[in-house]
C-alpha positions as CSV (number, residue, x, y, z in Angstrom):
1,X,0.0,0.0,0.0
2,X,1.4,3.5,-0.8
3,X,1.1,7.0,-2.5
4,X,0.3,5.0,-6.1
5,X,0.4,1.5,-5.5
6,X,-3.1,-0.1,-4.1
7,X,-3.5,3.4,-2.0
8,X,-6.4,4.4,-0.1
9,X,-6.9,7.8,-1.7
10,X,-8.9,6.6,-4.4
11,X,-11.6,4.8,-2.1
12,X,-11.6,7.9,0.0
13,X,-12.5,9.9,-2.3
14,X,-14.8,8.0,-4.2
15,X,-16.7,7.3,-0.8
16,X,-17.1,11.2,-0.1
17,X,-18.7,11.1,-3.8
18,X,-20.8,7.9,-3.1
19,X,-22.0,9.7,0.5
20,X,-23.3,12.9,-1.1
21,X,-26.7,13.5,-1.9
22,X,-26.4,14.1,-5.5
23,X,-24.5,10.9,-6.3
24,X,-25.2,9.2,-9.6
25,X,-24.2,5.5,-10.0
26,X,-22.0,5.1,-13.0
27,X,-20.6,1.9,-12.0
28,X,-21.8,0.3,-14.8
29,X,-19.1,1.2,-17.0
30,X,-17.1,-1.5,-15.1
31,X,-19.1,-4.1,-17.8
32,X,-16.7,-2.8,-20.0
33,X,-13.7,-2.9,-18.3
34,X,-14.1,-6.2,-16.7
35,X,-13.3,-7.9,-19.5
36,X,-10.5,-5.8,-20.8
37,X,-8.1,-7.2,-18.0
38,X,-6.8,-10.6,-16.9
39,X,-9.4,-13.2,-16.7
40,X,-10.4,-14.7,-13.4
41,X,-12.1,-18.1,-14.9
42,X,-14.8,-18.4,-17.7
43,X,-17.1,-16.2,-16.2
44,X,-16.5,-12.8,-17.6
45,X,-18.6,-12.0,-20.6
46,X,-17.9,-10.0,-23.5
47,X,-17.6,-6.5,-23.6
48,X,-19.5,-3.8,-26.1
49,X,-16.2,-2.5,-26.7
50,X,-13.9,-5.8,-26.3
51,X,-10.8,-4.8,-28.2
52,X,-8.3,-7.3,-29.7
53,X,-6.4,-9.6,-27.0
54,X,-3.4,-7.6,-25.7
55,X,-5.4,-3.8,-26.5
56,X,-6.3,-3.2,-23.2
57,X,-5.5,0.8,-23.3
58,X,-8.8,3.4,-22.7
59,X,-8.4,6.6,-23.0
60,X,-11.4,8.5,-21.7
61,X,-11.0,12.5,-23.1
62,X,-13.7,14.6,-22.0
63,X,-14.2,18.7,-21.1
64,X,-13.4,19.8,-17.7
65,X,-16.1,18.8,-14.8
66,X,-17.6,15.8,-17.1
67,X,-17.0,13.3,-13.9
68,X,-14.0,12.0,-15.0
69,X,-11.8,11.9,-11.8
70,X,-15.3,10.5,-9.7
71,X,-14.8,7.9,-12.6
72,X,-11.2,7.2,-11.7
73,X,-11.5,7.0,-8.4
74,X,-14.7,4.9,-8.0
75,X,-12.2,2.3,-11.0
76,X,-9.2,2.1,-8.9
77,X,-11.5,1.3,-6.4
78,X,-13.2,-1.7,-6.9
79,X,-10.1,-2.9,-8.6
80,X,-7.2,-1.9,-5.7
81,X,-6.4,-4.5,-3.1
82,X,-5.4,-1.3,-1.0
83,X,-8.7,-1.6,1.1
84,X,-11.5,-3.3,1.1
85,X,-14.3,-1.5,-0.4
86,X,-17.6,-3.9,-0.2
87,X,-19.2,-1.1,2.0
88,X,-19.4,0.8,-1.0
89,X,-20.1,-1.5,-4.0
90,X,-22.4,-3.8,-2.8
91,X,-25.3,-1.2,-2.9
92,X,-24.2,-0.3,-6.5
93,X,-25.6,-1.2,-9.5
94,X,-22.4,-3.6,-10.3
95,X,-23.3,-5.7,-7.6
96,X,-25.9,-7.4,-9.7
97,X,-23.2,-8.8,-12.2
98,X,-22.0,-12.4,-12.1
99,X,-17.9,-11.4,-11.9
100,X,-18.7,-8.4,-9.1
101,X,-16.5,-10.8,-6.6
102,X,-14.3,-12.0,-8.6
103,X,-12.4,-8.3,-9.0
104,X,-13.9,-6.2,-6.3
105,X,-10.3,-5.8,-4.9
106,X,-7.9,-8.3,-6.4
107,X,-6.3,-6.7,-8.7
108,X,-2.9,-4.7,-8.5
109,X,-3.3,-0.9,-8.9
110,X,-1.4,2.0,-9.8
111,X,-3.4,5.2,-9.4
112,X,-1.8,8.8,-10.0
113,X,-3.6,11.9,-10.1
114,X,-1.7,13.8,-12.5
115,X,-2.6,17.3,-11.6
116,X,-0.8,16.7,-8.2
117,X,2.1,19.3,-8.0
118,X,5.3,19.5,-5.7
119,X,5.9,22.2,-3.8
120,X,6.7,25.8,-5.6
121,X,6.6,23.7,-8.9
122,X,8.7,25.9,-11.9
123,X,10.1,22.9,-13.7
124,X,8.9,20.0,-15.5
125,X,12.1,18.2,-13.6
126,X,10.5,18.9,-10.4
127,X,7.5,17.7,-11.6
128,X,8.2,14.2,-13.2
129,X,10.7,13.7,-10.5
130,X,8.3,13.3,-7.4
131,X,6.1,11.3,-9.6
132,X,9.0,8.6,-10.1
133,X,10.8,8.8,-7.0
134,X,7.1,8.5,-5.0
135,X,5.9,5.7,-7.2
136,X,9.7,3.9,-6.9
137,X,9.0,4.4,-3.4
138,X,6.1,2.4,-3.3
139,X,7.6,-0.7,-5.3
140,X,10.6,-0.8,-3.1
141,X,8.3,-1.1,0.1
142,X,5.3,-3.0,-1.7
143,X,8.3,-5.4,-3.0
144,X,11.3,-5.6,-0.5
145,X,12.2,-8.6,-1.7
146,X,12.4,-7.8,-5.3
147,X,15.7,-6.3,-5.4
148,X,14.8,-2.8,-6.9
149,X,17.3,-0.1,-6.8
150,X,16.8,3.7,-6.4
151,X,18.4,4.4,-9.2
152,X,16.2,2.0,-11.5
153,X,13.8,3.5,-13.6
154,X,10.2,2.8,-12.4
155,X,9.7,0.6,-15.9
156,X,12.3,-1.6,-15.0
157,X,11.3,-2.0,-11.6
158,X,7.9,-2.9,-12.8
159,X,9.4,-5.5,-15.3
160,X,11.8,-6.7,-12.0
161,X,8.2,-7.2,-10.1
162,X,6.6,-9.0,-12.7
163,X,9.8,-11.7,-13.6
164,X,10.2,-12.6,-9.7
165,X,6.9,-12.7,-8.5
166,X,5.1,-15.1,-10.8
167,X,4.0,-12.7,-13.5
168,X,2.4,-10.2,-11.1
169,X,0.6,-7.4,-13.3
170,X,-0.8,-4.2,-12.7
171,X,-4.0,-1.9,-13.7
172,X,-3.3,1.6,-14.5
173,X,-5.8,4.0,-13.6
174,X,-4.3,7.7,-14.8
175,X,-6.3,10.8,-13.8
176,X,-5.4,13.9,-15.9
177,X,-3.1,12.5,-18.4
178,X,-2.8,16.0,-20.0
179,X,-2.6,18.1,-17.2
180,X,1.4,19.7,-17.6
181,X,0.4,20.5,-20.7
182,X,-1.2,23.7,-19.4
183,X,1.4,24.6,-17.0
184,X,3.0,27.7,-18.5
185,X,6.7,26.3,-17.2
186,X,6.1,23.5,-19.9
187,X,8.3,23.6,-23.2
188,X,7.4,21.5,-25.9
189,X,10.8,19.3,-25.6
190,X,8.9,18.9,-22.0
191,X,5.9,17.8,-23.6
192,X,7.6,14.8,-25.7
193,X,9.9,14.3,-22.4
194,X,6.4,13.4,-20.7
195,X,5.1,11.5,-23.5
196,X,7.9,9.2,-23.7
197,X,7.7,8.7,-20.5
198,X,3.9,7.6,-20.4
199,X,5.0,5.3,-23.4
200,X,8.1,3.4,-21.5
201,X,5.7,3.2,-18.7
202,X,2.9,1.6,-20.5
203,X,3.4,0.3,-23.8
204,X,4.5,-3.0,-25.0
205,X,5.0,-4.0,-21.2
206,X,3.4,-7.6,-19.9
207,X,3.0,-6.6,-16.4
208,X,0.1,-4.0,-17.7
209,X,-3.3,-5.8,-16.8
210,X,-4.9,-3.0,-18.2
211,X,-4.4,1.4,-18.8
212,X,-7.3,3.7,-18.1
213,X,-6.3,7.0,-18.6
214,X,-8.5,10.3,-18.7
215,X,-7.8,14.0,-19.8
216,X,-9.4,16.7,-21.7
217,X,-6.7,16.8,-25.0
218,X,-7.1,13.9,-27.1
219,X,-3.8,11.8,-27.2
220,X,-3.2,12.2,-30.8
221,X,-2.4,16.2,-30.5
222,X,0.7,15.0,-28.3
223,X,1.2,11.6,-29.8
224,X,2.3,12.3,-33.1
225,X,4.4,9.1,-33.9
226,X,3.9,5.7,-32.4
227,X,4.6,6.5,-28.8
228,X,0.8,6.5,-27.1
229,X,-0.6,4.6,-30.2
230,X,-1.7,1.5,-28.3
231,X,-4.7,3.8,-26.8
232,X,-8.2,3.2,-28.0
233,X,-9.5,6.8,-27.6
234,X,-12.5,7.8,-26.8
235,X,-14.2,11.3,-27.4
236,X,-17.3,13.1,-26.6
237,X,-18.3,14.1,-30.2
238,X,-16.3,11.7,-32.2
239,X,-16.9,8.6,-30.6
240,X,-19.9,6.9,-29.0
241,X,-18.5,4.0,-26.9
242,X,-18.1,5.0,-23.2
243,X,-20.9,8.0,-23.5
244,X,-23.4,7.5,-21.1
245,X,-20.9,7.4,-18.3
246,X,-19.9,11.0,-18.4
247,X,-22.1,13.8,-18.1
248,X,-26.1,13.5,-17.0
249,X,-28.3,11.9,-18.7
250,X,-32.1,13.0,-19.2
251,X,-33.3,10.5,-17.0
252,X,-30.5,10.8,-14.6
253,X,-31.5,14.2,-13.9
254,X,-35.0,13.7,-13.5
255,X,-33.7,11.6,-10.1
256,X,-31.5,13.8,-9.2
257,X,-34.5,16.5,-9.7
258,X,-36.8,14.3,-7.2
259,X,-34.3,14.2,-4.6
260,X,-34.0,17.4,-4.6
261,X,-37.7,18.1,-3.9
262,X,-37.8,15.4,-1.4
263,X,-34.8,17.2,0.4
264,X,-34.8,20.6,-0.4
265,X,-37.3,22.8,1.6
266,X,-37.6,25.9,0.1
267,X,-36.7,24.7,-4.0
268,X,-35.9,27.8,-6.0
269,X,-34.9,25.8,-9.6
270,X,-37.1,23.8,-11.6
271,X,-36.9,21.3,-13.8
272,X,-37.0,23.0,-17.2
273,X,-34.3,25.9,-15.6
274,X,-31.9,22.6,-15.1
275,X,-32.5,21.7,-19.3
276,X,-32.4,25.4,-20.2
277,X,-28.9,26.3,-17.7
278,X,-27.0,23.4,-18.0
279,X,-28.4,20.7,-20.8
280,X,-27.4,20.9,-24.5
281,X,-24.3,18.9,-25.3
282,X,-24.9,15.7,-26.8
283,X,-22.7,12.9,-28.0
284,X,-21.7,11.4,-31.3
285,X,-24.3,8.7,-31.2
286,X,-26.9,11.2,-30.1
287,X,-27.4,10.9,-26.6
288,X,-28.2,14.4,-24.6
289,X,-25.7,15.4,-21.8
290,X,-25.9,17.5,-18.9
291,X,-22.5,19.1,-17.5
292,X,-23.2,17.0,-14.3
293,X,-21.0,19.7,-11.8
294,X,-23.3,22.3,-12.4
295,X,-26.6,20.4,-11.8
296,X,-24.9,19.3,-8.6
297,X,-24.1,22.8,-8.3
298,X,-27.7,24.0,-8.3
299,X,-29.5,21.3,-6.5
300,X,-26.6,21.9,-3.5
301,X,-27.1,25.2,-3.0
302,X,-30.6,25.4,-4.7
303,X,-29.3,28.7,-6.9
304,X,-28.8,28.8,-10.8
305,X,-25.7,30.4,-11.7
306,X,-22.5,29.4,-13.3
307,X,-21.1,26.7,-11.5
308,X,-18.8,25.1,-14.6
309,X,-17.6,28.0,-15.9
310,X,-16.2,29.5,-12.8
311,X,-14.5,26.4,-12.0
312,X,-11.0,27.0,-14.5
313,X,-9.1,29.6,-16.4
314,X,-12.5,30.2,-18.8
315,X,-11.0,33.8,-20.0
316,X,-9.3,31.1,-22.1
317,X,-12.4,31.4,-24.6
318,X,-12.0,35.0,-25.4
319,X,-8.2,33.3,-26.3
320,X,-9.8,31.3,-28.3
321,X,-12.2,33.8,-30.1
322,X,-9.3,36.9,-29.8
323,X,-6.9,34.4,-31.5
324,X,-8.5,35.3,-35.0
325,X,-11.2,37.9,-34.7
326,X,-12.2,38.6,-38.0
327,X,-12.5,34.8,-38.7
328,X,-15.3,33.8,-35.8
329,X,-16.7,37.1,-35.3
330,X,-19.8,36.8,-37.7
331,X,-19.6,32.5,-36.4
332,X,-19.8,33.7,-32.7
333,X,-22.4,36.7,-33.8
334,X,-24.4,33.9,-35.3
335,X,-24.0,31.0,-32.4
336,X,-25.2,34.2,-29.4
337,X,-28.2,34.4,-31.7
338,X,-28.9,30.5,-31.2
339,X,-28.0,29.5,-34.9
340,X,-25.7,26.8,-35.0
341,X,-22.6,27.0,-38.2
342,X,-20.8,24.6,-39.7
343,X,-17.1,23.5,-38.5
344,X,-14.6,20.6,-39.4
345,X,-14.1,19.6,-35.4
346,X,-10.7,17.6,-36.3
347,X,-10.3,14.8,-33.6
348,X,-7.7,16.4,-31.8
349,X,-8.0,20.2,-31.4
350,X,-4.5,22.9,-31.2
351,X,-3.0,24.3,-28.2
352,X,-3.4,27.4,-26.9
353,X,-0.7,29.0,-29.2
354,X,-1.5,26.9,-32.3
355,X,-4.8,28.5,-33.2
356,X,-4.8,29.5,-36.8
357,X,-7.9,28.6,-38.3
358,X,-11.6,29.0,-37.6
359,X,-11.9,25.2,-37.5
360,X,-8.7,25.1,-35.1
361,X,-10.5,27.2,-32.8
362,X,-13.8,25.6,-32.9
363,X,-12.2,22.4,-32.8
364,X,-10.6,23.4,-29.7
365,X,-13.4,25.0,-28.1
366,X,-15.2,21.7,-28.5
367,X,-13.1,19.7,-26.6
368,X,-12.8,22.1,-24.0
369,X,-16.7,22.1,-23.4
370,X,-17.4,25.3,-24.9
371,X,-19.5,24.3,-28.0
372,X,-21.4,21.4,-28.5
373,X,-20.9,19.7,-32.1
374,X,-23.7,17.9,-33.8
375,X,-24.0,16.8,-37.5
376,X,-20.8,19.1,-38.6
377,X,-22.3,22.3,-36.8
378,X,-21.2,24.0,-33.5
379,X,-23.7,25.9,-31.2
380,X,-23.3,27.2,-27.9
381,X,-25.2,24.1,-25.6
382,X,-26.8,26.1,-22.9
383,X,-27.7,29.6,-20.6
384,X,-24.6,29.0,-18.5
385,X,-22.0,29.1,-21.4
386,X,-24.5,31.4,-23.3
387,X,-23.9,33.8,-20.4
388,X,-20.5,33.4,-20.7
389,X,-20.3,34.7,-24.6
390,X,-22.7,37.0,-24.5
391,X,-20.2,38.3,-21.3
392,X,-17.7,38.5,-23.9
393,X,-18.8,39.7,-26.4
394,X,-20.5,42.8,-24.7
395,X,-16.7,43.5,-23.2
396,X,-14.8,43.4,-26.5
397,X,-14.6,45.8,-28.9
398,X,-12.1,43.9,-31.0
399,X,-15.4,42.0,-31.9
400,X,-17.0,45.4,-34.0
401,X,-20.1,45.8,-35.0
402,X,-21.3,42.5,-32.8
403,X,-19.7,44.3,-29.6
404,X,-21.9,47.7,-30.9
405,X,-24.6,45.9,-31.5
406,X,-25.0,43.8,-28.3
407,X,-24.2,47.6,-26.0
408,X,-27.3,48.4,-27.5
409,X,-29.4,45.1,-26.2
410,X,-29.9,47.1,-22.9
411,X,-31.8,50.1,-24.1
412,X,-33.5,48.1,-26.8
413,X,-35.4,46.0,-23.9
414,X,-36.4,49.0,-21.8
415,X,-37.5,50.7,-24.6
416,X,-39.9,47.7,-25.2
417,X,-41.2,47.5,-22.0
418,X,-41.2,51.4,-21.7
419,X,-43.8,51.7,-25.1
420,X,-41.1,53.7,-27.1
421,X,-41.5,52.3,-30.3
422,X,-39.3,55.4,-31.6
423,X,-36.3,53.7,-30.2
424,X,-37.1,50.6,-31.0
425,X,-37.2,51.3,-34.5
426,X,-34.1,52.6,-34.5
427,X,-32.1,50.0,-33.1
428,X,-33.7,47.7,-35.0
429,X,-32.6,49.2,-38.4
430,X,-29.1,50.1,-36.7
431,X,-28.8,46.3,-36.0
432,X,-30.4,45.0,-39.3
433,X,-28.4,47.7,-41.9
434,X,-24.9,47.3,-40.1
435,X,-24.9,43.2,-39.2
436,X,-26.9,41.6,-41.7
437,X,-25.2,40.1,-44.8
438,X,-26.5,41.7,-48.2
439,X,-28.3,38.5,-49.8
440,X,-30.1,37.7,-46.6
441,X,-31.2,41.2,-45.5
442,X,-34.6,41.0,-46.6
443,X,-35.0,37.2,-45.2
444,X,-37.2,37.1,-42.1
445,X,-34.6,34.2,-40.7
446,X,-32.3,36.6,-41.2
447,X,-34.7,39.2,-39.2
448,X,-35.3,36.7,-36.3
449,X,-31.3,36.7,-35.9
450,X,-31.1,40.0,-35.6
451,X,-33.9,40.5,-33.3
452,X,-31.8,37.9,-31.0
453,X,-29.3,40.4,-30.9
454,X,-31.1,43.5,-30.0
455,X,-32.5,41.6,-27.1
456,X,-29.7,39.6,-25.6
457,X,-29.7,41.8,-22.6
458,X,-32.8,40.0,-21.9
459,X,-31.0,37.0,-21.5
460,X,-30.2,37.6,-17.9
461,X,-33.7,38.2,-17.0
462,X,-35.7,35.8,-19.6
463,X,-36.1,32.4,-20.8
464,X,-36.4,33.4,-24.4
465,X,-38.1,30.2,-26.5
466,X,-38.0,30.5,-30.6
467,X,-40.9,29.2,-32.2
468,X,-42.7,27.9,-29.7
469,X,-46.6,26.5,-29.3
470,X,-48.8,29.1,-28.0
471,X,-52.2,29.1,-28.2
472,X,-53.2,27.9,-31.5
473,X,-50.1,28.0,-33.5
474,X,-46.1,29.5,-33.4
475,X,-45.1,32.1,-31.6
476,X,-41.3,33.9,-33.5
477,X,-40.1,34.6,-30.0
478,X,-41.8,34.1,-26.0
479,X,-39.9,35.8,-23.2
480,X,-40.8,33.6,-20.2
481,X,-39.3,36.2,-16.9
482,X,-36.9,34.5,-14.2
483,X,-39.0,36.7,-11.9
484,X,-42.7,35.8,-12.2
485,X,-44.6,39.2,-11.6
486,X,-42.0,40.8,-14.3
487,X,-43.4,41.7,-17.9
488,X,-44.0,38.5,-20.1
489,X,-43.4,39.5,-24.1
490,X,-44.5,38.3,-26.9
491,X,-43.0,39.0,-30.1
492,X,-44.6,38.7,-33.3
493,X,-42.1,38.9,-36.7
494,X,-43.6,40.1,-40.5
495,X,-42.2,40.7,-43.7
496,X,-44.1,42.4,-46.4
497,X,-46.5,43.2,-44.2
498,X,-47.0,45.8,-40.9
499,X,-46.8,46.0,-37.5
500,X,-50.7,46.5,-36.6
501,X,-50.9,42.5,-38.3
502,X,-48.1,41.2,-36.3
503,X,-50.1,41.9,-33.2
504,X,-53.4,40.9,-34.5
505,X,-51.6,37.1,-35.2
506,X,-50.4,37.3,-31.5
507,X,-54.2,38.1,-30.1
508,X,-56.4,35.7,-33.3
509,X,-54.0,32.8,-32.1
510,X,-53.9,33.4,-28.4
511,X,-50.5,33.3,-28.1
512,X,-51.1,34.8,-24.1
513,X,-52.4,32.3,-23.4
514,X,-48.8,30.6,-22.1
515,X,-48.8,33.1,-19.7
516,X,-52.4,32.6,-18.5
517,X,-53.3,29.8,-15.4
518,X,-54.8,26.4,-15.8
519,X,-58.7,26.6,-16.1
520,X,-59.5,27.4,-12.3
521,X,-56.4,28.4,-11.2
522,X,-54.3,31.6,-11.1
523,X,-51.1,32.0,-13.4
524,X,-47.9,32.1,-12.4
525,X,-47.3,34.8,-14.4
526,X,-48.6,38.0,-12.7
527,X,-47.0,40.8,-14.8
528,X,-48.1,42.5,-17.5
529,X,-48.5,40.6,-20.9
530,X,-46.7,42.8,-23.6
531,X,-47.6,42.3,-27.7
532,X,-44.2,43.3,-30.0
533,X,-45.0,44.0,-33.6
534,X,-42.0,44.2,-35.7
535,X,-42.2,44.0,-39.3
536,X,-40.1,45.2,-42.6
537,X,-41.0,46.0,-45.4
538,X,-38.5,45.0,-48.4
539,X,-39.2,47.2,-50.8
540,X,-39.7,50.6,-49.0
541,X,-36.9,48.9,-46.5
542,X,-38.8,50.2,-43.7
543,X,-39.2,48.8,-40.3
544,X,-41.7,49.4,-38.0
545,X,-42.6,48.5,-34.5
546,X,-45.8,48.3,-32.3
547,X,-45.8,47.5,-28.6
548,X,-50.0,46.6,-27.2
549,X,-50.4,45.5,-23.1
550,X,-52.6,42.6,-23.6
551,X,-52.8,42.2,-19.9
552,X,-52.1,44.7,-16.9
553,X,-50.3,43.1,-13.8
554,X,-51.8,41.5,-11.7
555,X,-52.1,42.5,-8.0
């Protein structure tokens, strides 16, 4: 037992995660990773992902705050003879599975967190050095009769272990693979130095009963020859093995959601705020994801608010967008106004200070959980990162007429709410003459892009829905407000024809009607119902706006 080898770290922590309220059982990923390692008998039965005999490498790559580490942890657990973990298992879903005893806690494990540091780290020396002299270390006390020397690399001690001991073999569970890749003390002759090691380490060696290693950069940006190749690598939006264990599903939050109402006494987010804030990525095979820290986030401390996002460097995606202005501008104009552009996501995406290309940034911004990708299109996934751009955006001026345009969102929404079509008006032909591309001007798309703009203020006090049912038909845009007894608005888009018939479409098809109670009972909504008219007319190209109360508030 020691720092790496069969420690007790790994059970701790998972058994902090396993203790907490919001705890989601992912243990069933071990179905796949049983039969990856060693065999125990005839028992174990085949994998969905079985690899060739001898492939017994996974690499897990996901965004930041995907569950990764809890993964790592509750892996090295049930496999480590370091301590016993039944406590924990036994009330887990892998309990049910005929091999559950067979591994729980027979195998050999090596478990490093690779984001652990020594102290007043400026080196990549420093670095890799406590890693090998902790984990000799370990072998030397785990194995005194082995004779292992200080001076051995940890490779050859291994190899020692395994020729004396009757083939003794090892599973690698490695947490943050990619993690001195960010340090700013890291050169790139650092960056091989670390990949060779990881290669002498792990490949082509017979005591490795299996490698599971996890990170955020896919191995092939840092792996350019052979050295790592013996990975099977697994991505979020390339891949689909592997991608129900990271990330919440649908149905997984709708537990999570109950618990919360069973626990929680005063509940302040509902359901549809835990889609709208934090749902939106989705996988290569289709599935829907949740970023699961920040639904933890806001069933803990029953508050919606940026939980992922504050959790890393995440100025890093102004980097990203700064990197090449003029090249994402109109892209990142046209994601903030909830349309989706295509991008060739390469499986691997640049380092920071490789960005040269539009698809190299959105490529990287992918993989770091900032866009979701989906059918060769990016999009921003949710409210929480939505926030974030629109944050950005409204900051920089380097972004142009999108950093004008988005100053303006403010006045645009009080000038709605205030009646004064006048200003209205205004901003919307500012926003529509200096944004819109010629051969799309007149297009009412085109229109309903803009108005996204003019309005993004609105985003920190609105659930704004596109198209939705209301009433007897469509509504172009429905402001649904965070605070209840706020004004709800209704905004009704025509081209070619006026104002005055935009707002008769919103009261013939009862559009108000979302903000109006169940028969009997009193609406949610007690603030004033507010009808927007905006129409253009193409040949005059003239725009005009109405604003009708359909409903005072309610006392």
């Amino acid at each position: 037992m020691g720092v790496y080898l069969n420690s007790r770290s790994a059970y701790s922590l998972f058994r902090r995660d396993y203790a907490s309220t919001y705890f989601v059982d992912k243990t069933d990923i071990l179905a796949e990773l049983v039969p990856l390692v060693e065999p125990k008998g005839n028992e174990i039965k085949e994998s969905r992902f079985r690899q060739e005999k001898g492939q017994t490498y996974v690499a897990i790559t996901r965004p930041r705050r995907f569950g990764k580490t809890v993964m790592a942890n509750m892996i090295a657990s049930y496999f480590g003879k370091g301590i016993d973990s039944h406590d924990i298992f036994h009330n887990l879903k892998v309990s049910r599975y005929d091999w559950y005893e067979d591994h729980l806690n027979k195998h050999n494990v090596i478990h490093i967190m690779f984001n652990e540091m020594p102290k007043k780290c400026k080196s990549y020396d420093q670095y890799i050095n406590r890693i090998q002299e902790l984990f000799l270390d370990d072998l030397i006390m785990g194995y005194p009769n082995v004779r292992i020397r200080e001076k051995d690399a940890v490779w050859d001690a291994l190899t020692k272990i395994h020729e004396y001991c009757d083939g003794e073999k090892f599973i690698f569970v490695l947490d943050e693979w990619d993690y001195i890749y960010h340090q700013k003390f890291v050169t790139d002759n650092d960056k091989d130095d670390f990949t060779k090691f990881l290669s002498n380490l792990l490949k082509d060696k017979a005591y490795v009963e299996m490698a599971y290693m996890t990170g955020i950069l896919p191995i092939a940006k840092y792996s350019s020859g052979s050295e790592l190749n013996m990975f099977f690598e697994f991505s979020m939006a390339t891949t689909t093995a592997y991608s129900e264990y990271f990330g919440f599903t649908d149905k997984e939050v709708d537990a999570l959601y109950k618990r919360y109402l069973e626990t929680e006494t005063e509940p302040a987010v509902t359901r549809q705020d835990l889609e709208l804030w934090y749902d939106g990525y989705q996988t290569a095979g289709g599935l829907k994801l949740y970023n699961p820290r920040s639904v933890v986030g806001a069933l803990t401390y029953n508050q919606l608010r940026s939980y992922w996002t504050s959790s890393g460097p995440y100025d890093e995606i102004f980097y990203y967008i700064g990197a090449n202005t003029d090249a994402v501008k109109d892209d990142i104009a046209a994601m903030v106004a909830d349309n989706p552009v295509p991008a060739r996501v390469q499986e691997y995406a640049a380092t920071s200070m490789e960005l040269k290309t539009k698809d190299q940034i959105f490529s990287a911004m992918v993989v770091y959980g900032f866009l979701n990708y989906k059918d060769g299109y990016v999009s921003i996934p949710n409210k929480e990162l939505m926030d974030k751009f629109a944050e950005i955006v409204q900051r920089e001026p380097s972004m142009g007429n999108v950093y004008k345009l988005t100053k303006e969102s403010g006045r645009m929404l009080a000038a709605t709410k205030a009646g004064d079509t006048k200003t209205m008006t205004e901003l919307i032909e500012y926003a529509h003459n200096t944004h819109s591309p010629l051969q799309t001007y007149s297009n009412e798309a085109e229109l309903a892009s803009i108005i996204r703009w003019v309005y993004l203020k609105a985003l920190d006090f609105y659930r704004i829905e596109r198209e939705d049912k209301a009433g007897i038909g469509y509504v172009d845009f429905i402001f649904y407000p965070f605070i209840k007894n706020d004004d709800c608005i209704i905004i009704e888009l025509k081209v070619n024809h006026t104002a005055d018939e935009a707002i008769q479409q919103i009261k013939d098809r009862q559009y108000a009607l979302r903000f109006e109670g169940k028969f009997g009972e009193h609406s949610e909504y007690t603030g004033r119902i507010l009808a927007v008219g905006i129409a253009y007319d193409k040949e005059g190209k003239q725009h005009q706006c109405k604003v009708e109360i359909l409903r005072d508030k309610i006392n």
